[in-house]
Structure formats: structure tokens, C-alpha cells
C-alpha positions, -999 to +999 in steps of 0.1 A: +041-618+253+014-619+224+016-647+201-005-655+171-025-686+155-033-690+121-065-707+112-076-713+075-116-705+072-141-718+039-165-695+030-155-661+040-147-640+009-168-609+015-159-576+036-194-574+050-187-614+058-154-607+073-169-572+096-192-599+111-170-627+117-145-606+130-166-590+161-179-628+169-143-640+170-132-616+192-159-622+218-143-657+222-119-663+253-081-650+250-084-637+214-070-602+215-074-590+180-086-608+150-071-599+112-077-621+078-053-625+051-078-630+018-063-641-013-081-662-044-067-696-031-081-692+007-086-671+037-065-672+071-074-658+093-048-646+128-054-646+165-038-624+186-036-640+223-015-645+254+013-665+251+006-697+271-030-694+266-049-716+238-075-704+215-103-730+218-109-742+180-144-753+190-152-722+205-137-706+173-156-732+148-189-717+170-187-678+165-179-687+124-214-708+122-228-685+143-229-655+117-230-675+084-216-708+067-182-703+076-160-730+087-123-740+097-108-763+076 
């Protein structure tokens, strides 16, 4: 079964910002698929992934500052 985690991300606004991001986050362990939810209040961004596997939020937090100054909050 495939199960999803939501993570809220500062500083991702931009489609060019979100192409990027997305390809990085996908290269991290378990993640499946990557999608973001952009609204004028925030971003959220969901993780596709095995059920009874965990998304590593460090390893997450690392592919975001590794394309730009985005961060989880």
C-alpha cells in the first residue's frame, strides 16, 4: 500500500522553484512521487512512499537547501 506525508515548505512559490525541488526530492530514499499544494498562505508539499517505510525529514530538509533557500517548517 502507498501512503502519503505532508510536509509544509518556506520559500517555494515559483514553478521553476517547484520543477527543481521536485526532481531533488524524488532522488531521496522511498519517495515515490512528489506533488505541492501552493496557495497564498503556504506550500505543502506530499510524499508518495511505502507504507511502513519513513521519509527521512533530514534527508528531505537536504535536497530543499540543496537547490535554493527552501526549508521545512
Amino acid at each position: 500500500m502507498i501512503i502519503t506525508s505532508i510536509f509544509e515548505v518556506t520559500g517555494l512559490t515559483k514553478d521553476d522553484d517547484i520543477k527543481r525541488v521536485k526532481g531533488t526530492v524524488y532522488d531521496t530514499p522511498h519517495v515515490g512521487a512528489v506533488a505541492f499544494e501552493v496557495t497564498p498562505e503556504r506550500t505543502l508539499m506530499f510524499l508518495k512512499h511505502p507504507e511502513g517505510t519513513t521519509v527521512d525529514r533530514e534527508a528531505i530538509s537536504r535536497a530543499l537547501a540543496s537547490v535554493g533557500e527552501f526549508r521545512l517548517a
